[in-house]
C-alpha atoms as one frame of an Amber mdcrd trajectory, in Angstrom:
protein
   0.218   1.096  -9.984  -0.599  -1.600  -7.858   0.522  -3.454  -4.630  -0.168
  -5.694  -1.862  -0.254  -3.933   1.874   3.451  -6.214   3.474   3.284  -4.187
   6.781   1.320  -1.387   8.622   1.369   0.232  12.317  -1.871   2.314  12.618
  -0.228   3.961  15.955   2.626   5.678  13.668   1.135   5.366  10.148   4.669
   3.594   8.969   3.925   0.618   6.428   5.004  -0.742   3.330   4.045  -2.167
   0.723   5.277  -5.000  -2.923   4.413  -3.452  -6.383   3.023  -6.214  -9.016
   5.189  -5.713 -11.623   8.822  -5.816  -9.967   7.737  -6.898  -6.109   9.883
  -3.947  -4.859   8.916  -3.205  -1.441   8.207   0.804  -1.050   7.459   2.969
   1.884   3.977   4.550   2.598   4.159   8.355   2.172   2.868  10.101   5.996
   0.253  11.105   3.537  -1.157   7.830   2.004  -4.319   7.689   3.527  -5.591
  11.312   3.387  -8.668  11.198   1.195  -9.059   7.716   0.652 -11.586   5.629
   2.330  -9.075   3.567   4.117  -8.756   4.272   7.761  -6.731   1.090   8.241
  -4.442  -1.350   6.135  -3.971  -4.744   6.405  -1.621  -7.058   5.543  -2.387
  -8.715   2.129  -4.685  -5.934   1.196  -4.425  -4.768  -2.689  -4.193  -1.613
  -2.798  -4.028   0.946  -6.303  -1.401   3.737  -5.343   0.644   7.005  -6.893
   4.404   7.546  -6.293   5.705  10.723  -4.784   8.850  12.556  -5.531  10.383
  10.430  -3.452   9.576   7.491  -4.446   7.042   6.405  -1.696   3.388   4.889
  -2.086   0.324   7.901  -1.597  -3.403   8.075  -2.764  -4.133   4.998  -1.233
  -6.966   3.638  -3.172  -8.892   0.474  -3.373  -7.231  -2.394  -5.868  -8.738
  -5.582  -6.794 -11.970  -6.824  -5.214 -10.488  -9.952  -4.138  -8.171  -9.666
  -1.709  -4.885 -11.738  -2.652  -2.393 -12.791  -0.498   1.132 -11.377  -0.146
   3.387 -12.564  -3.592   6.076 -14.815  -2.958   3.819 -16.350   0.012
């Protein structure tokens, strides 16, 4: 799946983020960035992502070279 970054705090590690194909907004997992290359998010970044059981964006990984803005914006 895929998704645009909507909201990150790098002190806590809380964010969320819009899926493509439906816009829903999901939580980051506490676990989304372990292993990926990201040490930071920012807003607008596109990111390729996993769902865990429940329901929240981990495996972090890079998505589309050019970084779009936010849908809907």
């Amino acid at each position: 799946m895929q998704g645009v970054i909507k909201s990150y705090d790098p002190t806590s590690g809380d964010g969320t983020l819009l899926r493509d194909t439906d816009l829903a907004e999901l939580d980051l997992a506490s676990d989304a960035l372990e292993g990926s290359i990201f040490r930071m998010l920012r807003q607008g970044q596109r990111v390729v992502f996993d769902l865990d059981a429940d329901g929240r964006a981990t495996r972090l990984r890079l998505g589309s070279e050019v970084d779009m803005e936010t849908p809907g914006h």
